[in-house]
C-alpha positions as CSV (number, residue, x, y, z in Angstrom):
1,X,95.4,33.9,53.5
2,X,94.9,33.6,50.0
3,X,96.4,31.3,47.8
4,X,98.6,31.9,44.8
5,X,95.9,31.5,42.2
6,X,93.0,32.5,44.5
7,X,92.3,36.3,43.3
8,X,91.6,38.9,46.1
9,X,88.3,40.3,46.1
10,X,87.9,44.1,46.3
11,X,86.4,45.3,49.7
12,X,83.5,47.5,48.5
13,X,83.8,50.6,50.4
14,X,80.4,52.4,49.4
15,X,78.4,49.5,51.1
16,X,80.7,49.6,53.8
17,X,80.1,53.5,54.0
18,X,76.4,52.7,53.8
19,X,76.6,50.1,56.8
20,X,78.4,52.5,58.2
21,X,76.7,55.5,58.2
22,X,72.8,53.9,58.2
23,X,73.8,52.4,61.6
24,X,74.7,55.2,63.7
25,X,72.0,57.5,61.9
26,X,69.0,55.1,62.7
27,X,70.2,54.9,66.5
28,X,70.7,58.6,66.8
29,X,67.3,59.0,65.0
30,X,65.3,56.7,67.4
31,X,66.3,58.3,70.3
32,X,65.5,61.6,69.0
33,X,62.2,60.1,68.5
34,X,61.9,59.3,71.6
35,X,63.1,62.2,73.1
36,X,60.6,64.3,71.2
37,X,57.7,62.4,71.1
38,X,58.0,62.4,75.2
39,X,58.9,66.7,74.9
40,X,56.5,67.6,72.7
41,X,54.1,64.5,72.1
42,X,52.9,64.0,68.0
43,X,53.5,66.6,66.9
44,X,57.3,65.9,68.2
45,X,57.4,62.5,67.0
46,X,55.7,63.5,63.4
47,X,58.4,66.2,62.9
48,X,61.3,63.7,64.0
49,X,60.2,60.6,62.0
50,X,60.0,63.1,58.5
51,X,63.4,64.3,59.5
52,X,64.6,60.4,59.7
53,X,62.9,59.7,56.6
54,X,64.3,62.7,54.8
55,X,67.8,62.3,56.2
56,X,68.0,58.2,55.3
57,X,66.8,58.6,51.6
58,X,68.9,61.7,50.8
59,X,72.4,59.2,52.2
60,X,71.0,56.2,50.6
61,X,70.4,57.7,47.1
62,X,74.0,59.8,47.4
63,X,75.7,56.8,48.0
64,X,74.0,55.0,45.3
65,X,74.8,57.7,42.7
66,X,78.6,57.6,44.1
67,X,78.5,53.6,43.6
68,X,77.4,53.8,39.8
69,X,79.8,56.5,39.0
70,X,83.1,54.1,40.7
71,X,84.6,53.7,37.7
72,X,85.0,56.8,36.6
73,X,87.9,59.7,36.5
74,X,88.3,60.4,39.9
75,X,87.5,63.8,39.9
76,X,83.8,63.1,38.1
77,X,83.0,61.4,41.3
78,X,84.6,63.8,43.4
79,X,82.0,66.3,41.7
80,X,79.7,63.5,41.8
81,X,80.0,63.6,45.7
82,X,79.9,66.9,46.1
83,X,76.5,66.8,43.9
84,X,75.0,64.9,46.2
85,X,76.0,66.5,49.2
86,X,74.0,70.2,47.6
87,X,71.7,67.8,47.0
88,X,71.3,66.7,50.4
89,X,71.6,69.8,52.0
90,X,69.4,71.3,49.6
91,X,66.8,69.1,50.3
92,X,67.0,69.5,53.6
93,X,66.8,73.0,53.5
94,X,63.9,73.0,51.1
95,X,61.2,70.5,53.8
96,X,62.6,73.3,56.4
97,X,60.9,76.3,54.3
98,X,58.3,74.1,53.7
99,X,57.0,72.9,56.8
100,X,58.2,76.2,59.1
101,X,54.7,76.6,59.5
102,X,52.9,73.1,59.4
103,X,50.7,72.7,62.3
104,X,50.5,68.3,62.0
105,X,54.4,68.3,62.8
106,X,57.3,70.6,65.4
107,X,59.7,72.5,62.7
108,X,61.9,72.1,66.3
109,X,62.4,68.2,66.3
110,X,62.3,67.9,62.1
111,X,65.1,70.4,62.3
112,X,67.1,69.3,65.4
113,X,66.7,65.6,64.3
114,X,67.6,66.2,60.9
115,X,70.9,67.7,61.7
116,X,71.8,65.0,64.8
117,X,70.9,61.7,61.8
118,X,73.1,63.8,59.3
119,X,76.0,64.5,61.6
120,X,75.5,60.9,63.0
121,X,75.5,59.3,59.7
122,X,78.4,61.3,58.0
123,X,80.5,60.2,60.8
124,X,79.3,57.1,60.7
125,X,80.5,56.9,56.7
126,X,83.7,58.6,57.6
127,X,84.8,55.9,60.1
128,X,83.6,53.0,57.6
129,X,85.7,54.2,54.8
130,X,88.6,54.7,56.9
131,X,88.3,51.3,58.0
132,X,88.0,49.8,54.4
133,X,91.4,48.1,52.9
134,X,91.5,49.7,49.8
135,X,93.5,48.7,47.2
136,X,95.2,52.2,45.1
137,X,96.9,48.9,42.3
138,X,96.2,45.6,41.2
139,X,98.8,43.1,42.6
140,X,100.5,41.0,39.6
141,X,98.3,37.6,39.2
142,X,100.3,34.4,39.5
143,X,100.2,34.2,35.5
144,X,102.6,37.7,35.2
145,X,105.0,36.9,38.1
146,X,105.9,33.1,36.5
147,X,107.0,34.9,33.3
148,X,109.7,36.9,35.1
């Protein structure tokens, strides 16, 4: 419990999405790994572990982006967010037309693992910021309420 002249400290709900979603994407993309590198060898495992890499960056950066643009209008990062989920998908998209035909790597598991770590971590992010206390007004300090 916090005391009367003790200020509360705002819960920081984009590195609680991040926790969040980084979690449950990194178990979802190990055993995807696995599962492909024991299906369809190295060329399984290569095609998974560019998927993880892709997937990871693409949340991390779009997260970041949301997290420099928290104090502005609401709906500049609601377009913010929705920026950076194009981006994602984009991107995600593009590596797909890029390595359809790359023999060093299985489109199969890239593909496939790419869309288990995305659905795993947007889930993931979901449940964090549902779980985060946050505050919609600042509760009058001890200094406001004494002059009443």
């Amino acid at each position: 419990m916090l005391s009367q002249g003790e200020p509360a400290t705002r819960p920081d709900p984009y590195a609680a999405m991040l926790r969040g979603g980084l979690v449950p994407a990194a178990v979802v993309g190990v055993v995807a790994f696995a599962v492909f590198l024991a299906v369809d060898g190295a060329l399984g495992a290569a095609g998974s572990a560019l998927a993880i890499a892709v997937v990871l960056v693409s949340t991390v950066s779009t997260l970041v982006l949301l997290r420099r643009m928290a104090g502005l209008d609401p709906r500049v990062v609601f377009m913010g967010a929705l920026v950076g989920y194009f981006f994602k998908v984009m991107l995600l998209g593009v590596f797909l037309v890029l390595f359809r035909n790359a023999e060093w790597l299985s489109p199969i598991a890239f593909a496939v693992t790419a869309i288990v770590v995305s659905l795993a971590g947007t889930i993931g992010e979901v449940v964090a910021f549902t779980r985060v206390k946050t505050y919609i007004y600042d509760e009058p300090g001890a200094a406001s309420g004494a002059a009443r």
